[in-house]
Structures are given as structure tokens and as C-alpha cells.
C-alpha positions as a Markdown table, in Angstrom:
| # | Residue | x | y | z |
|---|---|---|---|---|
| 1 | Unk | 87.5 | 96.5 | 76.3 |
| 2 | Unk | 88.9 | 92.8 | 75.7 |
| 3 | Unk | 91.4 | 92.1 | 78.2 |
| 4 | Unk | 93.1 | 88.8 | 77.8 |
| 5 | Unk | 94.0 | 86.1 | 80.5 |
| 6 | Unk | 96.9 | 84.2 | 81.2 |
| 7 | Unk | 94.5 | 80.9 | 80.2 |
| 8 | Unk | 93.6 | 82.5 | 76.4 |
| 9 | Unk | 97.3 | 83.2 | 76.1 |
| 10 | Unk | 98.8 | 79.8 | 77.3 |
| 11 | Unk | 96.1 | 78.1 | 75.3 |
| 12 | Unk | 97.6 | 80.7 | 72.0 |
| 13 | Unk | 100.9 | 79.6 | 72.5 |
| 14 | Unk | 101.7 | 83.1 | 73.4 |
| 15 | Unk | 103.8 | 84.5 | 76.8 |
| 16 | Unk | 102.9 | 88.4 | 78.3 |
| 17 | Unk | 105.4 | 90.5 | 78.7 |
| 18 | Unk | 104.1 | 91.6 | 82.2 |
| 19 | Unk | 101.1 | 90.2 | 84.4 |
| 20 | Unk | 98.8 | 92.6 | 85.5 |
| 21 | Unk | 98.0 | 92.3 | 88.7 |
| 22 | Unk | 94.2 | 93.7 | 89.3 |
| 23 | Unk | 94.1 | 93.4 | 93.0 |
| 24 | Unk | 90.6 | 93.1 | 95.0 |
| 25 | Unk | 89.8 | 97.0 | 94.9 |
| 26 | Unk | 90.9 | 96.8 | 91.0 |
| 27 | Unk | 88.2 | 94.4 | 90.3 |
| 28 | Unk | 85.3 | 94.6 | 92.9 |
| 29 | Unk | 85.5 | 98.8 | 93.9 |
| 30 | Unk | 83.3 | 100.3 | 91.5 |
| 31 | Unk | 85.8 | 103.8 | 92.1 |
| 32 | Unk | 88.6 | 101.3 | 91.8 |
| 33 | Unk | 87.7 | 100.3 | 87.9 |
| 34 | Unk | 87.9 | 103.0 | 86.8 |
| 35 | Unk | 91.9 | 102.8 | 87.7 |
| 36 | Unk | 92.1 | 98.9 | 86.5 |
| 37 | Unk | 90.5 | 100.7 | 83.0 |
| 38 | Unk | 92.8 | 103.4 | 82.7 |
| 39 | Unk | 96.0 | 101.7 | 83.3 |
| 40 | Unk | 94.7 | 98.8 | 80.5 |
| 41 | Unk | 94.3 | 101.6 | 77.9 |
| 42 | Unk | 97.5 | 102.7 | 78.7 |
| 43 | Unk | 99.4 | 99.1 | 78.0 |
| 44 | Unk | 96.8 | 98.5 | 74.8 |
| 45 | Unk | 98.0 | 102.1 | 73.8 |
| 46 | Unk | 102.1 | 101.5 | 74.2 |
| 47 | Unk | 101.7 | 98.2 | 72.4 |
| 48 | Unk | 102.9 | 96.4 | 75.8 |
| 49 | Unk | 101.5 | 92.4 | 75.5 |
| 50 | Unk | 100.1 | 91.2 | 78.9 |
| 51 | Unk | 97.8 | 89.0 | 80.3 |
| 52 | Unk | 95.8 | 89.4 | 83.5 |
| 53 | Unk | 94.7 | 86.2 | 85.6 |
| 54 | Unk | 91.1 | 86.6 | 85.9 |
| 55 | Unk | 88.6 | 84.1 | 88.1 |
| 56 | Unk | 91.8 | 82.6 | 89.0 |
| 57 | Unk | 93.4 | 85.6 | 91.0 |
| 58 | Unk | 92.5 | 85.7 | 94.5 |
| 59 | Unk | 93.3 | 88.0 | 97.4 |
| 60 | Unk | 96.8 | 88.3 | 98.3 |
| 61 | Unk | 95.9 | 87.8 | 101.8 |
| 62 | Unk | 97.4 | 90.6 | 103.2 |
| 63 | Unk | 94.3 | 92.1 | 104.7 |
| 64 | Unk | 94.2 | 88.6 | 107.2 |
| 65 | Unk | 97.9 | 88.6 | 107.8 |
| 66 | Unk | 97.5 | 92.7 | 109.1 |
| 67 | Unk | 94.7 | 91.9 | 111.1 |
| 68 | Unk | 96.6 | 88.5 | 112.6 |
| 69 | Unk | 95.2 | 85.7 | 110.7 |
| 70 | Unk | 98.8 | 84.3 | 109.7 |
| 71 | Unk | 97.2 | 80.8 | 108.9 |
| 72 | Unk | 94.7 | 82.4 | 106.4 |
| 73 | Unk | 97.4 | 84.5 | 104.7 |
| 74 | Unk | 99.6 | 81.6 | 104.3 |
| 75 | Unk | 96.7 | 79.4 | 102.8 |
| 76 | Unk | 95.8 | 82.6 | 100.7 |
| 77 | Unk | 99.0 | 82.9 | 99.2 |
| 78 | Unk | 100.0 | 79.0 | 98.8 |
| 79 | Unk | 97.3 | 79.2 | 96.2 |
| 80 | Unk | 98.1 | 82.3 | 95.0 |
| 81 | Unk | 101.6 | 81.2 | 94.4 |
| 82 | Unk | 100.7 | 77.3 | 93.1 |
| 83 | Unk | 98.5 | 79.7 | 90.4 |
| 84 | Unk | 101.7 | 81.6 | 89.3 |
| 85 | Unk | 104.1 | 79.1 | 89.2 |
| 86 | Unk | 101.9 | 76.8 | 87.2 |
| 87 | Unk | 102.5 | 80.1 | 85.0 |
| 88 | Unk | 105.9 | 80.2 | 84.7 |
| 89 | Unk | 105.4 | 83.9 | 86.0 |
| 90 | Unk | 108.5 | 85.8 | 86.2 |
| 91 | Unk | 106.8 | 89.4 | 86.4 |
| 92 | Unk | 104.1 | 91.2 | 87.8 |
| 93 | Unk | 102.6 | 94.8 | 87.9 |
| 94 | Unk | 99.6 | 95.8 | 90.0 |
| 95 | Unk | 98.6 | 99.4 | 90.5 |
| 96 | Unk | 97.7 | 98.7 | 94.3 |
| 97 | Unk | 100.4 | 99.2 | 96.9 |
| 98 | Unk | 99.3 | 96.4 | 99.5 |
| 99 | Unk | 99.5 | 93.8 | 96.9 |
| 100 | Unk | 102.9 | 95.0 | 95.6 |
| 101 | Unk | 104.4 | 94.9 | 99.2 |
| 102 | Unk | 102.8 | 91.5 | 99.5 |
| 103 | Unk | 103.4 | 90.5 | 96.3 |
| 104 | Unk | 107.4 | 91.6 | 96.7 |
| 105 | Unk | 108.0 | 91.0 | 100.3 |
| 106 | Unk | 106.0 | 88.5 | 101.7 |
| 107 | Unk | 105.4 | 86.1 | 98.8 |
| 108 | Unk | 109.4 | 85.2 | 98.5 |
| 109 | Unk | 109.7 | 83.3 | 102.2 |
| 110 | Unk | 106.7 | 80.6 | 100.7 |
| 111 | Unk | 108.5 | 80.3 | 97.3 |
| 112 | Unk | 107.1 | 82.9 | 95.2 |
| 113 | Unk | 109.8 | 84.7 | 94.0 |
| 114 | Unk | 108.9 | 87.0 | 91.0 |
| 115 | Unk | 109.6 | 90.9 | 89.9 |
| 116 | Unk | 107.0 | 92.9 | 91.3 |
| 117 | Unk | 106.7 | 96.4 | 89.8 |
| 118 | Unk | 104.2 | 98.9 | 91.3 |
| 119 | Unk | 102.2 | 100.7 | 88.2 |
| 120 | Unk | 104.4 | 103.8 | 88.8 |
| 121 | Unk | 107.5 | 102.5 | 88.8 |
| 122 | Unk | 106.4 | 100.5 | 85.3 |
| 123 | Unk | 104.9 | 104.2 | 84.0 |
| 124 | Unk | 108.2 | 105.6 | 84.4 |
| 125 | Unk | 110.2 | 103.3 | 82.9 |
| 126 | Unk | 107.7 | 103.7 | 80.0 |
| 127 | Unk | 108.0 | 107.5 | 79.7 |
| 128 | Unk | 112.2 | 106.9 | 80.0 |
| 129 | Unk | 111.7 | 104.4 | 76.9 |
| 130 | Unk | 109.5 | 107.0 | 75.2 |
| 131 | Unk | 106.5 | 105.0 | 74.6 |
| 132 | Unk | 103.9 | 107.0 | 76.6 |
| 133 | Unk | 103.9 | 110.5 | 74.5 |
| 134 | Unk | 101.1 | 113.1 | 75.5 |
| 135 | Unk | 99.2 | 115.1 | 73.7 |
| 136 | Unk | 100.1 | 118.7 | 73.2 |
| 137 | Unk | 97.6 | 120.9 | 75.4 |
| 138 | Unk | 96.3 | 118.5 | 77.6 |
| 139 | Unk | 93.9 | 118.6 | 80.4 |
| 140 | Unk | 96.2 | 119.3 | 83.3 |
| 141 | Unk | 98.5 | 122.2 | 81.3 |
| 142 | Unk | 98.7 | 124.9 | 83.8 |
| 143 | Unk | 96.6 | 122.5 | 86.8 |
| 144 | Unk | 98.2 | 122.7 | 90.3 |
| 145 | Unk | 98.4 | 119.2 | 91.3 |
| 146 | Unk | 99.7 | 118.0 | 95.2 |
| 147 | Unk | 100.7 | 114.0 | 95.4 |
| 148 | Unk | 99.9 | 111.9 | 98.5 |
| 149 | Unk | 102.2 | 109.2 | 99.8 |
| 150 | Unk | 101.0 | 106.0 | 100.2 |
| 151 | Unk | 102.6 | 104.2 | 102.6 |
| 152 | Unk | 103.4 | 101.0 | 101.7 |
| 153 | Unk | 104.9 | 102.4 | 98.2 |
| 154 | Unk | 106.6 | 104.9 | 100.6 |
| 155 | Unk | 107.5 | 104.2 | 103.6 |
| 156 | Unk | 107.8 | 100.5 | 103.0 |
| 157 | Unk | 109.4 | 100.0 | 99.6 |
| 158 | Unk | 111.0 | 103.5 | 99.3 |
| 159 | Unk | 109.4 | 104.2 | 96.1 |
| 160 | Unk | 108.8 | 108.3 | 96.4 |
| 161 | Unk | 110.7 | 109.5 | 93.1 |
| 162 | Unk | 108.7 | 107.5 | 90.5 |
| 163 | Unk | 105.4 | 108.9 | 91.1 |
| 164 | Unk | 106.5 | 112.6 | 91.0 |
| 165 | Unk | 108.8 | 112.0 | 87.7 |
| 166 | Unk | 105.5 | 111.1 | 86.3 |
| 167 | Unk | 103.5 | 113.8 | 87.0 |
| 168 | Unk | 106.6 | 116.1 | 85.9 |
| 169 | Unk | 105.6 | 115.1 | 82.4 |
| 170 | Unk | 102.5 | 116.9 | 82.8 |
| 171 | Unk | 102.4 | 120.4 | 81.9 |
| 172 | Unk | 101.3 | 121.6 | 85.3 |
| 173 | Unk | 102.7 | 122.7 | 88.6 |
| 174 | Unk | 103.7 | 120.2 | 91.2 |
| 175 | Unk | 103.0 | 121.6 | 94.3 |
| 176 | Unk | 104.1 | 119.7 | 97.7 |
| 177 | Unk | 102.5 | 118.9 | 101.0 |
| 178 | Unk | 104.1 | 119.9 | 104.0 |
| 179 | Unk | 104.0 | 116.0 | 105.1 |
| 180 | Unk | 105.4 | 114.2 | 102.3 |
| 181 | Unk | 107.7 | 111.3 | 101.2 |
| 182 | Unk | 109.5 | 110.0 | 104.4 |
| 183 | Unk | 107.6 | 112.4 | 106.6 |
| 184 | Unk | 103.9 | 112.1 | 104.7 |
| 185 | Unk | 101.3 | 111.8 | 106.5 |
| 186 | Unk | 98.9 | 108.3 | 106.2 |
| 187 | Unk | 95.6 | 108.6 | 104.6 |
| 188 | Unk | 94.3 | 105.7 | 107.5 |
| 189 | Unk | 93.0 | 102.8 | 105.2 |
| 190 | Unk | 96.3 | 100.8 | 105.9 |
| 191 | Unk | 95.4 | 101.4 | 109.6 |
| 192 | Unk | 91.8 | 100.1 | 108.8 |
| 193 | Unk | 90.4 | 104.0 | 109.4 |
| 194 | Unk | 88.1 | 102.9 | 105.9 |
| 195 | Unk | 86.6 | 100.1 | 107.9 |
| 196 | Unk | 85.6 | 101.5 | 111.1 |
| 197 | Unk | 84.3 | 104.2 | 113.4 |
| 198 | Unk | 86.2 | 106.9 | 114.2 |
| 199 | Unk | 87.9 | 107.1 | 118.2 |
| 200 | Unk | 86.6 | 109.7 | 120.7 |
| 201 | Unk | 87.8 | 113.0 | 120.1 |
| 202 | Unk | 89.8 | 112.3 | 117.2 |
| 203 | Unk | 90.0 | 114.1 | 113.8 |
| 204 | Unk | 89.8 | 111.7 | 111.4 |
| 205 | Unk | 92.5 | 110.7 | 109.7 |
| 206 | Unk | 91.4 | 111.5 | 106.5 |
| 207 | Unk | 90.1 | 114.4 | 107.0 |
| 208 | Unk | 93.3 | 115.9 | 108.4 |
| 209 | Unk | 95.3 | 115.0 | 105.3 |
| 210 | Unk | 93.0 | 116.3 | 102.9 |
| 211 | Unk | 93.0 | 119.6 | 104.8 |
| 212 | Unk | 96.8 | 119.6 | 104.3 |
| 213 | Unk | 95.9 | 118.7 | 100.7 |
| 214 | Unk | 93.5 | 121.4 | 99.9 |
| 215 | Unk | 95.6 | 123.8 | 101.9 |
| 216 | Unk | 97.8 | 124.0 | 98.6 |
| 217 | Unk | 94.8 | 124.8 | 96.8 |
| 218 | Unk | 95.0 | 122.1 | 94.0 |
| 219 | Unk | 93.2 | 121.3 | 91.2 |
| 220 | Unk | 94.0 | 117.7 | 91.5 |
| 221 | Unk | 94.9 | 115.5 | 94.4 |
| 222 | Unk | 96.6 | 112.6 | 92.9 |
| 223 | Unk | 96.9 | 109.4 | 94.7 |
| 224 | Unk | 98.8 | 106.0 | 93.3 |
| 225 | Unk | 96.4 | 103.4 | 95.6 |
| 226 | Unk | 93.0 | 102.7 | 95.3 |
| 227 | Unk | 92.4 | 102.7 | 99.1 |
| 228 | Unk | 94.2 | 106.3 | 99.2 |
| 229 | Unk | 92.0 | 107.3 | 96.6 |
| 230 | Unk | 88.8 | 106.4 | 98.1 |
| 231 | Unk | 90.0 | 108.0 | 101.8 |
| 232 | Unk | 90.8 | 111.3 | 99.8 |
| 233 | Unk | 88.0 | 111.7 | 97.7 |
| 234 | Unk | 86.1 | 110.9 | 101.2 |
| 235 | Unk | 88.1 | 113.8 | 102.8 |
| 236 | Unk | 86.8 | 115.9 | 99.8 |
| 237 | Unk | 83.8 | 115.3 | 99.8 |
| 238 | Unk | 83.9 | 116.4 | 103.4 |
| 239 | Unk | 84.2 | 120.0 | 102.1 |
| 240 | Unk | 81.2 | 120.8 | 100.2 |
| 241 | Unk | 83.0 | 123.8 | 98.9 |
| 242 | Unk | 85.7 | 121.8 | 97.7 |
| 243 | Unk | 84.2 | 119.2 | 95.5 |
| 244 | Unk | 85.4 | 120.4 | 92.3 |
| 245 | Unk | 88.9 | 119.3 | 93.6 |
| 246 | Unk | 89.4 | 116.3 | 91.9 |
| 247 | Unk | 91.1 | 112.9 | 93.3 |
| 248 | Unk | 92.6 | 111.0 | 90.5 |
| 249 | Unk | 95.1 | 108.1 | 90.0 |
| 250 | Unk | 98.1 | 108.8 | 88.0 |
| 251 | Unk | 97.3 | 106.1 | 85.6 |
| 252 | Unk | 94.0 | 107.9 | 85.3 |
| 253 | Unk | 95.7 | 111.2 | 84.6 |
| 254 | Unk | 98.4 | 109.8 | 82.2 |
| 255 | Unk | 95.5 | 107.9 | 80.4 |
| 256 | Unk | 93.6 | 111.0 | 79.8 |
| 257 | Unk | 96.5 | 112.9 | 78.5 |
| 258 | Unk | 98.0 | 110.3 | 75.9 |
């Protein structure tokens, strides 16, 4: 799978319509690939030209500005930003929720002002302009699939509607968590629960919200960040009983179905 960079392109002649934004999980997590991989078939499929930065994308720094380091993150995403502007980029989709807040919210107030899409939002619009067709008798006809909340596409940009209207393409049953949009529940890798031990007494935080997942009794689990993913299909794999439950992106489960 050739995937070209912004440095082929500008060296072509040619301007993307979008840049991808991998993101660190995107390119380092081996789970991670397998979402970068599925979302790139999807814009090689629909015909959509882009352009992804390669070496020259670096963290967005909002791991140090969480855990304090304002000098790092500002250092982090000067570069970041001199990168893009030497672009002339004007937008930007990543299929991970921390660098789309970032990305969108952060990276304005030190002059990086672009349109940030999160790969949800950019599916949709896709599925509205009836490029993304499935095929007829899919893998998930008839599934029951149960959507997570992640919440810095939630509770931090408001985005709750766009993941769901892409799953409603899917000729399966959408089935609801008790905690959900405005009231979900958080998997604990934005609190840095993936990174650390758990505290005294406590039920993991993971573990708690794939209960309320597999409550429901899904097929699929289906997440729209890579750190969600990994904390659910931890939680799953928690319940040996459970692991045919699958945890998928849904730019894995659109890519399968086209």
C-alpha cells in the first residue's frame, strides 16, 4: 500500500484534498495500523487525493501539555505548525480524538489555524455525498453492535451524532449503553488508566465500561480512537468467555463492508 507524502506531492506539482493526520498510535501501535490501514483503503477506494506527512509529522504534544509540560507542548507544536504552514495546509483529518482536539483547539492560539475533521465526521460526509457504497450482505448484516464515546470527540468537541449515523448504514442493530453521549462513561486512557497501576480498591476503569458494554450482549464493540480501542479490547480480553466479542474502529468496519 503506497501512501503518498505531502513532500512527493509538492515535488509533483500536485495539492491533497485533505491531510491525513496519522497521529503517534496510527503509526507506532501495532493494533493502531491496522486503523491507519483501513481508513487509507477507504480514501484510495472513494477516489479522495491526499497526502499524509510522513518522518516529518511529530507528536502533537498533547500528552506533555495533559501531564503539565506547557513548555514542551508549545515547542512540540511550534514545529508542528512551522511544518504545516510551510504546507500551505488548509485541512486536516486524523482518526485519533486527542490530536483532533489539539489539532482544532489548541493549535489556533500559536498560529495554526486549519479545518480539523475527526475520521467520523469526514466518513459521514462521504456516505451523505454517496461515495462510500457497501456491499449488499455484508459482514455485520443482522450483528448487534454497542458504540463507546470517546471523550474528547464527545464531551469535548460535541461530536456524538456522526459516529452513530455511520454505523446506521450498516445493516445491523445499534444497540445503546446505558452511559452514552453526554453521560458516557470514559474508557480511562485520557486519564492515563493505560499507563499505570490501578488505585487501591478500585475497579478498573476499563473493566467497568466493558461490563456495561458486554451487558448488551454485542457482537461488536466499536470504538472511534485508538486508545479506546486498546482499553476495550483490554476489558475484553478480561472475560475469557467473551473474546469472540470483537473491538473494531469504524473505519475498520466501513472498510470491510465497502
Amino acid at each position: 500500500m503506497k501512501v503518498p507524502s505531502m513532500a512527493e506531492m509538492v515535488m509533483n506539482g500536485e495539492t491533497p484534498e485533505i491531510l491525513f493526520w496519522v497521529g503517534c498510535a496510527g503509526s507506532f501501535d501495532q493494533r493502531a495500523q491496522k486503523i491507519t490501514k483501513a481508513f487509507v483503503q477507504i480514501l484510495d477506494k472513494v477516489g479522495i487525493k491526499y497526502a499524509i506527512l510522513g518522518k516529518e509529522e511529530a507528536c502533537t504534544g498533547d500528552p506533555a501539555r495533559r501531564a503539565g509540560n506547557e513548555f514542551l507542548f508549545q515547542m512540540m507544536a511550534y514545529n508542528n505548525i512551522q511544518v504545516l504552514n510551510n504546507y500551505n495546509i488548509k485541512k486536516i483529518v486524523t482518526a485519533c480524538p486527542h490530536c483532533f482536539n489539539t489539532l482544532k483547539n489548541e493549535y489556533p492560539e500559536l498560529g495554526g489555524v486549519y479545518e480539523v475533521i475527526h475520521h467520523t465526521t469526514f466518513l459521514q460526509q462521504l456516505i451523505d455525498d454517496g461515495k462510500i457504497v457497501l456491499k449488499e450482505g455484508g459482514s455485520f448484516k443482522g450483528k448487534r453492535i454497542t458504540y463507546h464515546d470517546s471523550c474528547y470527540l464527545g464531551r469535548s468537541n460535541n461530536i456524538y451524532e456522526a459516529p452513530r449515523k455511520v454505523l446506521e448504514i450498516l445493516d445491523a442493530e445499534l444497540v445503546e449503553m446505558k452511559r452514552c453521549k453526554t453521560n458516557g462513561l470514559c474508557c480511562g486512557a485520557g486519564g492515563a488508566q493505560m499507563f499505570k497501576e490501578d488505585e487501591p480498591g478500585n475497579k478498573r476503569v476499563n473493566i467497568e465500561r466493558t461490563d456495561e458494554a458486554l451487558s448488551l450482549q454485542p457482537d461488536v464493540i466499536a470504538a472511534a480512537c485508538p486508545f479506546c480501542n486498546t482499553m476495550l479490547m483490554d476489558g475484553v480480553k478480561n472475560k475469557e468467555k467473551e473474546q469472540e466479542v470483537k473491538v473494531l474502529d469504524i473505519a475498520e468496519i466501513i472498510a470491510s463492508s465497502m
